[in-house]
MDAnalysis code that builds the backbone (N, CA, C; Angstrom):
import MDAnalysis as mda
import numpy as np

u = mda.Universe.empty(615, n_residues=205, atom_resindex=np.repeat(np.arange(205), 3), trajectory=True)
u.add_TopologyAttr("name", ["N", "CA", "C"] * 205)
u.add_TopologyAttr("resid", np.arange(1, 206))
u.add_TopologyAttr("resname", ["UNK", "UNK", "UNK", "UNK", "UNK", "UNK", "UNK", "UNK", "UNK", "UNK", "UNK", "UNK", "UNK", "UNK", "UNK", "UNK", "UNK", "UNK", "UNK", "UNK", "UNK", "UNK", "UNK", "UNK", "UNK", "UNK", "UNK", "UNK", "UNK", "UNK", "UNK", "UNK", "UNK", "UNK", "UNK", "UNK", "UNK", "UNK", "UNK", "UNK", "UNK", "UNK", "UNK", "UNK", "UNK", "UNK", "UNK", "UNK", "UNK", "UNK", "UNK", "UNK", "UNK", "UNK", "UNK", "UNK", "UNK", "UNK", "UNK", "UNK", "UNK", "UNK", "UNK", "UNK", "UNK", "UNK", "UNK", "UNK", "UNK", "UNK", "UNK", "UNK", "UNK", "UNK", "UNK", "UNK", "UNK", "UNK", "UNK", "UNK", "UNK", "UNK", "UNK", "UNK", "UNK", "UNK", "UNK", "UNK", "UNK", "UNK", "UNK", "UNK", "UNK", "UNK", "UNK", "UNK", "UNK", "UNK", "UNK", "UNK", "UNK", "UNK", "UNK", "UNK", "UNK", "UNK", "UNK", "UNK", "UNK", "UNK", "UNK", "UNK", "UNK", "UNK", "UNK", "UNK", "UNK", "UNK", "UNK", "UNK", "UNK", "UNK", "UNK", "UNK", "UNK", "UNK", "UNK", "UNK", "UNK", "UNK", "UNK", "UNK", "UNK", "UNK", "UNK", "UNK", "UNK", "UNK", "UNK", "UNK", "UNK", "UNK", "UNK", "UNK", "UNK", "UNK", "UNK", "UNK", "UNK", "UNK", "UNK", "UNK", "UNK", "UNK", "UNK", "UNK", "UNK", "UNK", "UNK", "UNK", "UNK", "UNK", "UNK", "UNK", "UNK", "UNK", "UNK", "UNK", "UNK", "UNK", "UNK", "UNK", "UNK", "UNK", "UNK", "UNK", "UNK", "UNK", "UNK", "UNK", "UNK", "UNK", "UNK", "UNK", "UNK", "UNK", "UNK", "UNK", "UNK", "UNK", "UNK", "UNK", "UNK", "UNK", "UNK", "UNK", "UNK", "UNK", "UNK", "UNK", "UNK", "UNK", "UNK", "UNK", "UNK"])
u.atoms.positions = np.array([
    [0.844, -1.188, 0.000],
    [0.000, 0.000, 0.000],
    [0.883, 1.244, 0.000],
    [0.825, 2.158, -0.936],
    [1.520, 3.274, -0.693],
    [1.076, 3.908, 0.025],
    [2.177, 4.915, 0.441],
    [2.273, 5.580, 2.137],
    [0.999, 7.316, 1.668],
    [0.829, 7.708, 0.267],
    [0.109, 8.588, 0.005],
    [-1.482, 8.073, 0.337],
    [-1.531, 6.922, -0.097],
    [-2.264, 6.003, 0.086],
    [-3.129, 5.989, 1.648],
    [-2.189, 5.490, 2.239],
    [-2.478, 5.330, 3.689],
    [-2.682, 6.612, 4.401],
    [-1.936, 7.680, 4.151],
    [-2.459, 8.993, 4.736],
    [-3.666, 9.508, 4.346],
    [-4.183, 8.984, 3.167],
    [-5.542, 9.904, 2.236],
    [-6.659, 9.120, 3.618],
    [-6.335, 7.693, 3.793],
    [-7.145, 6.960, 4.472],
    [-7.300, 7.086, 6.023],
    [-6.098, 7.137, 6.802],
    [-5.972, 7.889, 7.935],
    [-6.495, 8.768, 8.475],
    [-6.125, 10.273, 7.233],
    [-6.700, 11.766, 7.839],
    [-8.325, 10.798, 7.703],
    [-9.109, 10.512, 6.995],
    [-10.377, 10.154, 6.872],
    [-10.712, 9.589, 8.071],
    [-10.265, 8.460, 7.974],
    [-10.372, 7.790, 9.944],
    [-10.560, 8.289, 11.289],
    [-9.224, 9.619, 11.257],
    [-9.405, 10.068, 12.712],
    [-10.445, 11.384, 12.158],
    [-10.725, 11.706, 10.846],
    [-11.716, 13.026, 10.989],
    [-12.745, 12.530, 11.761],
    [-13.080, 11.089, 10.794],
    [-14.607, 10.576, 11.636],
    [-14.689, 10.218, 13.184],
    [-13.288, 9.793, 13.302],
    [-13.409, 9.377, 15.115],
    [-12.895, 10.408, 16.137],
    [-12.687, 11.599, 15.027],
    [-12.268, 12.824, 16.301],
    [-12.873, 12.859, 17.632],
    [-14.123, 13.006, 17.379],
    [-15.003, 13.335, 18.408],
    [-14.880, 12.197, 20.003],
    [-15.212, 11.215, 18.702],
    [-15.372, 10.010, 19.835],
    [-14.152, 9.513, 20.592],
    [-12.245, 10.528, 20.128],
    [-11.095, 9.787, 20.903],
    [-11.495, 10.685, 21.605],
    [-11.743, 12.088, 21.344],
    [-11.471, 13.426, 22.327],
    [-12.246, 12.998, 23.757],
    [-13.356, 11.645, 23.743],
    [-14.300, 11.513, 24.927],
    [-13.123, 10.341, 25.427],
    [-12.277, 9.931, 24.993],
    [-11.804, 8.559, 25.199],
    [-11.415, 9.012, 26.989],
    [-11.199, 8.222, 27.917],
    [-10.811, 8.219, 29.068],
    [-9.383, 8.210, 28.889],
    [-8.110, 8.419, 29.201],
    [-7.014, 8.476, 29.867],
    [-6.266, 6.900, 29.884],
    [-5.114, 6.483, 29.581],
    [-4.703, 5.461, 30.110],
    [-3.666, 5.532, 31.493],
    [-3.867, 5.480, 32.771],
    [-2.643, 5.570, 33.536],
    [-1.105, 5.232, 33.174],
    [-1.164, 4.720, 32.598],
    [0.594, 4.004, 31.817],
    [0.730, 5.581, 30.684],
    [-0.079, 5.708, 29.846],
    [0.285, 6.910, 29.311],
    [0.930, 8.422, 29.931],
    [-0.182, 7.946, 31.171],
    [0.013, 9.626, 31.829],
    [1.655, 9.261, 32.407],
    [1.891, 7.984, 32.495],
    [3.333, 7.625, 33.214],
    [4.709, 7.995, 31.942],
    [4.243, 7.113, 31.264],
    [5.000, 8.039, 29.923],
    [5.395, 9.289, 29.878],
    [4.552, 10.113, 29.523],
    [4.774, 11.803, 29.421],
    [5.476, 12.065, 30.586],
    [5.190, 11.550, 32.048],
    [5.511, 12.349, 33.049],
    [6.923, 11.871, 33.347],
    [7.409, 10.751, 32.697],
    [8.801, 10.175, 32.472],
    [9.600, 11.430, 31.932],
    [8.724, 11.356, 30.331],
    [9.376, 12.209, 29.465],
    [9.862, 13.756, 29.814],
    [8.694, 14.556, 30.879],
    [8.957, 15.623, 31.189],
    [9.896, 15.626, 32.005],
    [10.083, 14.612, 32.913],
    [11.202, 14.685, 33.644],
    [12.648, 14.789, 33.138],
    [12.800, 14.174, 32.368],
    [13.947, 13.755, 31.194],
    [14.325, 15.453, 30.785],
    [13.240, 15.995, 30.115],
    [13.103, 17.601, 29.395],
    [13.187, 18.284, 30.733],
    [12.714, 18.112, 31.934],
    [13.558, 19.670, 32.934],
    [15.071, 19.101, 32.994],
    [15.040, 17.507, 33.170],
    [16.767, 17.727, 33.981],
    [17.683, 18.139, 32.570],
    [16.909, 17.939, 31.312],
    [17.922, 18.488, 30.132],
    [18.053, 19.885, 29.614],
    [16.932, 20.600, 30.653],
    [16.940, 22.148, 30.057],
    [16.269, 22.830, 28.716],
    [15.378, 21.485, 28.518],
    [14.363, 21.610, 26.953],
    [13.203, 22.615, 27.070],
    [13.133, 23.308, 26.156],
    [11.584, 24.478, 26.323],
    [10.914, 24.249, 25.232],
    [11.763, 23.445, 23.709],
    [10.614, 23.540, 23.213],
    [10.400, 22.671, 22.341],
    [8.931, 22.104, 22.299],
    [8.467, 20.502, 22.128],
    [7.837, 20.491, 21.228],
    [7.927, 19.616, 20.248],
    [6.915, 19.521, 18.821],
    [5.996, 18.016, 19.571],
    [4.805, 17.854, 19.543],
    [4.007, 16.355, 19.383],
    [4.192, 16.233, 17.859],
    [4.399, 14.795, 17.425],
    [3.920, 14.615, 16.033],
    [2.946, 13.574, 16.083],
    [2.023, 13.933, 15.156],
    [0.498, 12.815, 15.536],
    [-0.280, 13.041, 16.816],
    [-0.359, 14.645, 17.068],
    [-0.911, 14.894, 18.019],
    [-1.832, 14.927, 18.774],
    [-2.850, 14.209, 17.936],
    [-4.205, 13.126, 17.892],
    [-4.871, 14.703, 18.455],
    [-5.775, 14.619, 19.732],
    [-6.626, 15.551, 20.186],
    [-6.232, 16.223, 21.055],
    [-5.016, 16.074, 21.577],
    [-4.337, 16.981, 22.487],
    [-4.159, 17.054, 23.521],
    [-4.027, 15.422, 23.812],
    [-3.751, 15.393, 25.264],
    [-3.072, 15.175, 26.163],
    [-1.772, 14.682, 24.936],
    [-0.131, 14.838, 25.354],
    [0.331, 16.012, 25.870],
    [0.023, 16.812, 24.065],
    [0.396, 18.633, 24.010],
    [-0.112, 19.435, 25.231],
    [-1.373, 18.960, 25.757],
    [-1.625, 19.968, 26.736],
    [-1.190, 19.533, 27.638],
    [-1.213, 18.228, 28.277],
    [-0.222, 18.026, 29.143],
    [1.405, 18.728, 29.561],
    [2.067, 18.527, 28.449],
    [3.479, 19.203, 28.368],
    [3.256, 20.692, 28.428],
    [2.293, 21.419, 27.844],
    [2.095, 22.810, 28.090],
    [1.747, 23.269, 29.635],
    [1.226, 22.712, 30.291],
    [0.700, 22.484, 31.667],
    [1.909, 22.394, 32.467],
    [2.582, 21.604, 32.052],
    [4.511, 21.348, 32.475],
    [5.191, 22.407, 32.189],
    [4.922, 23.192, 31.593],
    [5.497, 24.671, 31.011],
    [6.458, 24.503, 30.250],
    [6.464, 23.537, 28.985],
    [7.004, 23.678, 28.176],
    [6.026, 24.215, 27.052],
    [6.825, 24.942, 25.901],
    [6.583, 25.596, 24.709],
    [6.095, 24.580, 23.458],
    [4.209, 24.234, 23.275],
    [4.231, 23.081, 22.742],
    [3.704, 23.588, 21.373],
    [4.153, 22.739, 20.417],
    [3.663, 22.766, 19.101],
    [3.167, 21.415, 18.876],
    [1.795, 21.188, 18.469],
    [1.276, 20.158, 18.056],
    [1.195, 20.100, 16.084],
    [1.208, 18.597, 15.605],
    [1.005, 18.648, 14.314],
    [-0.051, 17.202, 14.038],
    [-0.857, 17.226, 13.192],
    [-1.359, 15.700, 13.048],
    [-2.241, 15.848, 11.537],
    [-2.559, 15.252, 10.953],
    [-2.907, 14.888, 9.410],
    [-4.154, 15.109, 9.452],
    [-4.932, 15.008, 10.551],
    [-6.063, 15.420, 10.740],
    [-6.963, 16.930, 10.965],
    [-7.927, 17.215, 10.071],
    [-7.931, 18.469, 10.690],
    [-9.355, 18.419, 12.032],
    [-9.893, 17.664, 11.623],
    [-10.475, 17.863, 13.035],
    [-10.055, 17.200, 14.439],
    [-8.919, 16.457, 13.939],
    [-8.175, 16.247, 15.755],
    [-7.275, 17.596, 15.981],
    [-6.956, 18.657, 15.153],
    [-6.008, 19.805, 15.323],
    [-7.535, 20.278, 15.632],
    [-8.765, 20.814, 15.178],
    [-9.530, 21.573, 15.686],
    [-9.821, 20.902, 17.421],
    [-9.128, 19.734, 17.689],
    [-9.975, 19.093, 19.239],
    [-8.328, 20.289, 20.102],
    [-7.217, 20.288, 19.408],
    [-6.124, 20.956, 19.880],
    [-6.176, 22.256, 19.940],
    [-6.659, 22.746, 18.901],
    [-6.707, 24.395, 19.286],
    [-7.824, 24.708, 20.408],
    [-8.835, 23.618, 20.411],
    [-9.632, 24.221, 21.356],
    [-9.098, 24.133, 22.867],
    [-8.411, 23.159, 23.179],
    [-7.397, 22.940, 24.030],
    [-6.797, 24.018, 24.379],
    [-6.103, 24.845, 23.457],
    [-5.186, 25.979, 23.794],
    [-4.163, 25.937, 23.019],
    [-3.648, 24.951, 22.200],
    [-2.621, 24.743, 21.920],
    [-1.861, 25.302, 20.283],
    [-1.118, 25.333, 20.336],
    [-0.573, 26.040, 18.697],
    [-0.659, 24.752, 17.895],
    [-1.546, 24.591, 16.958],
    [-1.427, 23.098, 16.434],
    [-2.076, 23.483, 15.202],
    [-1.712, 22.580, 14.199],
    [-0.980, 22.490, 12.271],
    [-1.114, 21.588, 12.086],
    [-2.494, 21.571, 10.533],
    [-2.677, 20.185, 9.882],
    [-1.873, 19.954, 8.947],
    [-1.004, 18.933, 9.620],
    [0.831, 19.228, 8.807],
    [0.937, 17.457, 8.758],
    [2.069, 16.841, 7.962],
    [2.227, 15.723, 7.254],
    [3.993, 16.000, 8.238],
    [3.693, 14.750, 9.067],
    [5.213, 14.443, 10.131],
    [6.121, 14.236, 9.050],
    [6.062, 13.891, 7.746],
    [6.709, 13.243, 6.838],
    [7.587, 14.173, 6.074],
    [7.019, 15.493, 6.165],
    [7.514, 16.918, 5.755],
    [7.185, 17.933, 6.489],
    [7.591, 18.508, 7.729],
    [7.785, 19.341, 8.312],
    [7.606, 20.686, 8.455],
    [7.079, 21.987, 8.274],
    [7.453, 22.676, 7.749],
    [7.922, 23.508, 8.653],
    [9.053, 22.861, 9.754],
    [9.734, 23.747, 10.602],
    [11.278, 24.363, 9.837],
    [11.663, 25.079, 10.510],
    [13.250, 24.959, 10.459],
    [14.312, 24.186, 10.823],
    [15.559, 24.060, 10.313],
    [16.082, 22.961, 11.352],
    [16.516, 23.329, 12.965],
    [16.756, 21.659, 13.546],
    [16.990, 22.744, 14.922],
    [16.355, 23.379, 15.187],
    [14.636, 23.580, 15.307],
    [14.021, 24.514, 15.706],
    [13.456, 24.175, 17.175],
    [13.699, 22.807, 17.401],
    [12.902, 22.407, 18.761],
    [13.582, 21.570, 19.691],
    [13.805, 21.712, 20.976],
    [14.521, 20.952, 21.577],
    [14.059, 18.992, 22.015],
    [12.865, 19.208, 21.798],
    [12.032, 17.872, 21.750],
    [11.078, 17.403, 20.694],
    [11.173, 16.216, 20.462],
    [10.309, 15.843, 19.790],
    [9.449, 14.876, 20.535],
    [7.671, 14.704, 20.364],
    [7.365, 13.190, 21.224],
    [6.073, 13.078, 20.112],
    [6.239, 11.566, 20.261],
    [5.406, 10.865, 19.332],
    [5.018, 9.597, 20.343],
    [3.816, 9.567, 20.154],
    [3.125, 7.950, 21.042],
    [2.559, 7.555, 20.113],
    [2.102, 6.538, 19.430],
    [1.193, 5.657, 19.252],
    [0.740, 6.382, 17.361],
    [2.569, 7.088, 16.931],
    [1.655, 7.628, 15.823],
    [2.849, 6.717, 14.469],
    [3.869, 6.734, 14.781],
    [4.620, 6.084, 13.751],
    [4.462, 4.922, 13.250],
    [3.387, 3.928, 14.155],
    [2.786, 3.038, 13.590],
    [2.032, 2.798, 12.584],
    [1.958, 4.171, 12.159],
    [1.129, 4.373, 10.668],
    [2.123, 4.434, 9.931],
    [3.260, 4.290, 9.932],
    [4.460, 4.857, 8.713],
    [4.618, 3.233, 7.872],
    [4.358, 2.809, 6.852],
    [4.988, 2.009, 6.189],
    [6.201, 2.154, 6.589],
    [6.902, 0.552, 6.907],
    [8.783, 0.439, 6.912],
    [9.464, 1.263, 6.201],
    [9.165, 1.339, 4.802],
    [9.724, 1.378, 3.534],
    [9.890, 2.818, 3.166],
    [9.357, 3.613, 4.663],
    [9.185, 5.259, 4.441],
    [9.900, 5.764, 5.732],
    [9.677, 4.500, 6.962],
    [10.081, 5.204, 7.881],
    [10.965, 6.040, 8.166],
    [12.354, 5.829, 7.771],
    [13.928, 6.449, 7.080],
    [13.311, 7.859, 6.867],
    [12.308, 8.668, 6.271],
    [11.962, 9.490, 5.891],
    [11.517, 10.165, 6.976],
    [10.337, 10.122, 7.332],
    [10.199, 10.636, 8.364],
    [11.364, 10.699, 9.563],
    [11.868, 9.395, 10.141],
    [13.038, 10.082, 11.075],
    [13.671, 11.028, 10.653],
    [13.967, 11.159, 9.241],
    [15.139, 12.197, 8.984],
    [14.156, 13.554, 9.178],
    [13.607, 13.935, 8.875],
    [12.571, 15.047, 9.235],
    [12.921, 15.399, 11.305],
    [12.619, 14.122, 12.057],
    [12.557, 14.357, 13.425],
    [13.854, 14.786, 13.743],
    [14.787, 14.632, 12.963],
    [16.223, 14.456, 13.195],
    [16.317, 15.563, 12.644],
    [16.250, 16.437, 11.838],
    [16.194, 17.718, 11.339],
    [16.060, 18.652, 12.057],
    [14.576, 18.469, 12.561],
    [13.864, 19.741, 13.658],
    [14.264, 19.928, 14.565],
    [15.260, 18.377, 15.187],
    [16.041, 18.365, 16.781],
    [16.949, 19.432, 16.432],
    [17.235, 20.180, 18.085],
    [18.867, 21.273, 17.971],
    [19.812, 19.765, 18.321],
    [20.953, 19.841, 18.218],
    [22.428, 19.239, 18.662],
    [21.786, 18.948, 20.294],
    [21.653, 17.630, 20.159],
    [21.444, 16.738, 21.855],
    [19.900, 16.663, 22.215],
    [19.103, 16.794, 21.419],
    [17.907, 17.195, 21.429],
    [16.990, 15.887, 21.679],
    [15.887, 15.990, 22.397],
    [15.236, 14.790, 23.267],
    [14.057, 14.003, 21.942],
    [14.021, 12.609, 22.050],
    [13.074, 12.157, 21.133],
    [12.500, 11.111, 21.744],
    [10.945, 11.080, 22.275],
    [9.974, 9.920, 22.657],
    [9.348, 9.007, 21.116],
    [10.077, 8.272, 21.020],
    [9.265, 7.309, 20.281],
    [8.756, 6.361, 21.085],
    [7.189, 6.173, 21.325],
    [6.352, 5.375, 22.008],
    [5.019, 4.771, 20.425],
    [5.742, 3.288, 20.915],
    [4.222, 2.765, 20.276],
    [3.594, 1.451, 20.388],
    [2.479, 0.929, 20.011],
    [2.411, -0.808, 20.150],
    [3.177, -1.562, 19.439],
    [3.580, -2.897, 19.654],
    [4.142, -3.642, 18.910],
    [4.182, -5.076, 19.834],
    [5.448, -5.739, 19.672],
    [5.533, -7.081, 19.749],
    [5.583, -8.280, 19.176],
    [5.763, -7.499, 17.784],
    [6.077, -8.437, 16.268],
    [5.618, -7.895, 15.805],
    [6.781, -8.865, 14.360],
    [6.699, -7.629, 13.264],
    [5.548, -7.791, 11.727],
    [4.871, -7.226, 11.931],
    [3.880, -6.970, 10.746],
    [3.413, -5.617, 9.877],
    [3.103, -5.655, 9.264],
    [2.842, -4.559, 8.283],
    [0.872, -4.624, 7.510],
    [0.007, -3.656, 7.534],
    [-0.928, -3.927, 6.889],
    [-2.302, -3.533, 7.664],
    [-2.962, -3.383, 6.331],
    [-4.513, -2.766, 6.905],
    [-5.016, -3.703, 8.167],
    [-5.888, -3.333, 9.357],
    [-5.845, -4.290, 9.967],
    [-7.372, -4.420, 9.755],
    [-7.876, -5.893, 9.162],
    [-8.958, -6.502, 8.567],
    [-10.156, -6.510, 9.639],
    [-9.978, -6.078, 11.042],
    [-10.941, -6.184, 12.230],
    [-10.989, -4.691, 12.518],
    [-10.575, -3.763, 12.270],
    [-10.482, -2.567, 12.581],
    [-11.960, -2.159, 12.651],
    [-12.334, -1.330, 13.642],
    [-13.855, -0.804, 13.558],
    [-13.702, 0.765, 13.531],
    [-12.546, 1.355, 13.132],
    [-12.425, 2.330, 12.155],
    [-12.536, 2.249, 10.974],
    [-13.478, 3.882, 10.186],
    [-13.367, 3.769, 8.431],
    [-13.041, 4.747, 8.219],
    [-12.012, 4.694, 7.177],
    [-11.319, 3.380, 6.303],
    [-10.704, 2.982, 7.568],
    [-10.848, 1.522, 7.442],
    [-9.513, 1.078, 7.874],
    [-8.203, 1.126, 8.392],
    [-7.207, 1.261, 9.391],
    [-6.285, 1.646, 9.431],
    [-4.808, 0.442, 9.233],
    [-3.874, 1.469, 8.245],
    [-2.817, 0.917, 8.476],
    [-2.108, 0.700, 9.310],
    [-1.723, -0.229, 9.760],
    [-0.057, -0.613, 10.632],
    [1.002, -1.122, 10.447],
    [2.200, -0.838, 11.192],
    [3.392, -1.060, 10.623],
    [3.772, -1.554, 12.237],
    [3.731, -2.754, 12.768],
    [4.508, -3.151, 14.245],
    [5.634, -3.622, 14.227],
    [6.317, -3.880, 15.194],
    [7.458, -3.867, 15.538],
    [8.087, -4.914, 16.707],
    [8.751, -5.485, 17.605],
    [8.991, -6.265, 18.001],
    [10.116, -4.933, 19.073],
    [10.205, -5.392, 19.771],
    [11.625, -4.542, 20.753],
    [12.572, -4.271, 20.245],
    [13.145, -5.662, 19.465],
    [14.940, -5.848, 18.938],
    [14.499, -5.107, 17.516],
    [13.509, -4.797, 16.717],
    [13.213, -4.072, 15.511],
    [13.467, -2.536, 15.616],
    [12.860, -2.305, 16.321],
    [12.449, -0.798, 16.970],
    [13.309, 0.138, 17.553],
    [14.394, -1.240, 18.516],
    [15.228, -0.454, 19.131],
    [16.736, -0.526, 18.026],
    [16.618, -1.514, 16.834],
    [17.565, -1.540, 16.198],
    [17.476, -0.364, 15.131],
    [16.783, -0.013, 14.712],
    [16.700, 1.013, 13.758],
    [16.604, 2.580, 15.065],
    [15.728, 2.531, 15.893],
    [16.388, 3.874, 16.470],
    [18.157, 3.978, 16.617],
    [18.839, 3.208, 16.975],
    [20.179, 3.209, 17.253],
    [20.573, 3.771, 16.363],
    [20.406, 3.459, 14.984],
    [21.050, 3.591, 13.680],
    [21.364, 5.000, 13.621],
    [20.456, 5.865, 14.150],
    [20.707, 7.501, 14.103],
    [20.527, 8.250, 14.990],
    [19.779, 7.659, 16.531],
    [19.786, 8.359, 18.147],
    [20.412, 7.747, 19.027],
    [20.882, 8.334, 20.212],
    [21.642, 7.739, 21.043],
    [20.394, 7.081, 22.391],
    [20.286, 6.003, 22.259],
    [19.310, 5.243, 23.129],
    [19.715, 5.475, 24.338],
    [18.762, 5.948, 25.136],
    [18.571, 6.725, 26.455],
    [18.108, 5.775, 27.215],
    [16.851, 5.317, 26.788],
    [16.026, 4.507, 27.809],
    [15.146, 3.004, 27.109],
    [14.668, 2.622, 27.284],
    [13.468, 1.623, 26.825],
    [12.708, 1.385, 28.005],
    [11.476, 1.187, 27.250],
    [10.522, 0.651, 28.094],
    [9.664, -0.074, 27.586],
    [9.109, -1.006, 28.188],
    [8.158, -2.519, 28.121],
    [7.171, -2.646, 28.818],
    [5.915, -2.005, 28.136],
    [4.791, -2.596, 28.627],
    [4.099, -3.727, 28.259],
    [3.237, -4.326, 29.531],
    [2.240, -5.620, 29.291],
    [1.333, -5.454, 28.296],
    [0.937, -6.446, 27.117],
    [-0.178, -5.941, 26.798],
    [-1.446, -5.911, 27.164],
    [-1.975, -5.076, 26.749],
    [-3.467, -4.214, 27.094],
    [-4.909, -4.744, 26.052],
    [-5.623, -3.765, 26.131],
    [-7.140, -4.528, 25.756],
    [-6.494, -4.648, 24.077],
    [-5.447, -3.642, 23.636],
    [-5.342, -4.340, 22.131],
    [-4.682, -5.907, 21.839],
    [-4.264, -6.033, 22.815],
    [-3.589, -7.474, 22.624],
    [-2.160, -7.390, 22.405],
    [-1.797, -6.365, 22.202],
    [-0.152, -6.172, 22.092],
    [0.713, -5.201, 23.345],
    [1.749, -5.805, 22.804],
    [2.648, -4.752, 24.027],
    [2.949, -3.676, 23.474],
    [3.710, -2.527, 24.677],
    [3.968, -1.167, 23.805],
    [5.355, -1.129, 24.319],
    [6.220, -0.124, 23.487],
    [7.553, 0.227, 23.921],
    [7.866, 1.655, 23.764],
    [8.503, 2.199, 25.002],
    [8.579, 3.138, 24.956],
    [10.224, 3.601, 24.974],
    [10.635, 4.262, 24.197],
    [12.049, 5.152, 23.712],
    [12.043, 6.193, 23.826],
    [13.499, 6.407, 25.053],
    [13.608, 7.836, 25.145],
    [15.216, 8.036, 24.317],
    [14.987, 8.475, 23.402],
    [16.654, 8.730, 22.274],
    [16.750, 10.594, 22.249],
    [18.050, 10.210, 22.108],
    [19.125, 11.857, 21.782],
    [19.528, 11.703, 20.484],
    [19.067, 13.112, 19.767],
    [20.242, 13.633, 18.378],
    [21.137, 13.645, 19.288],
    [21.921, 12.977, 17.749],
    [23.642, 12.868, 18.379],
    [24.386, 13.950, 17.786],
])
């Protein structure tokens, strides 16, 4: 499936389920995540944070709440309309092309969104995250996985359909290496989706 492909189908997906994530309840393991991550961003002296796949805004406002400087982006425009109402500076922008400067942000955090990237593109997008970082600059890659597969998922009770691209630990953490300096990992149990999640805290090198 091409990756133009899968985004035409995506933005469609979360337009229709905007509403209904923005009611979604909270996961406690998530809120543990971010509050990892912020910790990481005071003891490093970070102010300013891009979300990519910023779904409805409940990372971004979180970290803004933390008093960091947040910029949200996501393919969707009505999960960026669930963000501005939030408060937040947020852009129906493609993670895949950027339209920051380089070095413009001291963090980057992504949960649960690169799982939409076809393999065969991913290279692309990192180089984008790797762009926007300044020199030493913080990167959360968080997502599900636990083996490796690729493809529409045929039970999905989203429409269209959504793509996935999973991952396994030794996958995930082998290709972050390739171009961040691995900080942390983390291993969660899996949950009502049936898979586990991993969470990466990496440095531009």
């Amino acid at each position: 499936m091409e990756y133009d492909e899968v985004k035409h189908d995506l933005r469609r997906s979360y337009d229709n389920a905007a509403d209904q994530r923005a009611n979604m309840d909270d996961q406690e393991w998530k809120i543990e995540e971010r509050s990892g991550f912020a910790a990481r961003l005071r003891e490093a002296g970070a102010a300013r944070l891009l979300e990519i796949g910023a779904g409805h805004g409940v990372s971004g406002r979180y970290f803004a709440d933390e008093g960091f400087e947040v910029t949200c982006v996501d393919l969707s425009p009505e999960l960026v309309a669930h963000c501005r109402a939030k408060g937040l500076d947020a852009h129906v922008m493609d993670f895949g092309a950027l339209e920051f400067a380089d070095a413009a942000f001291d963090a980057v955090f992504g949960m649960n969104t690169l799982l939409h990237v076809p393999r065969s593109d991913l290279s692309g997008v990192l180089d984008q995250v790797e762009r926007v970082l300044g020199p030493g600059g913080l990167f959360y890659w968080g997502q599900y996985g636990g083996k490796d597969s690729e493809g529409v998922w045929p039970d999905d009770h989203y429409e269209p359909k959504r793509f996935f691209s999973l991952m396994t630990s030794e996958t995930i953490e082998r290709i972050a290496a390739e171009r961040f300096e691995v900080l942390d990992v983390r291993e969660r149990e899996t949950d009502y989706t049936g898979l586990g999640f991993h969470g990466l805290s990496l440095r531009r090198r």
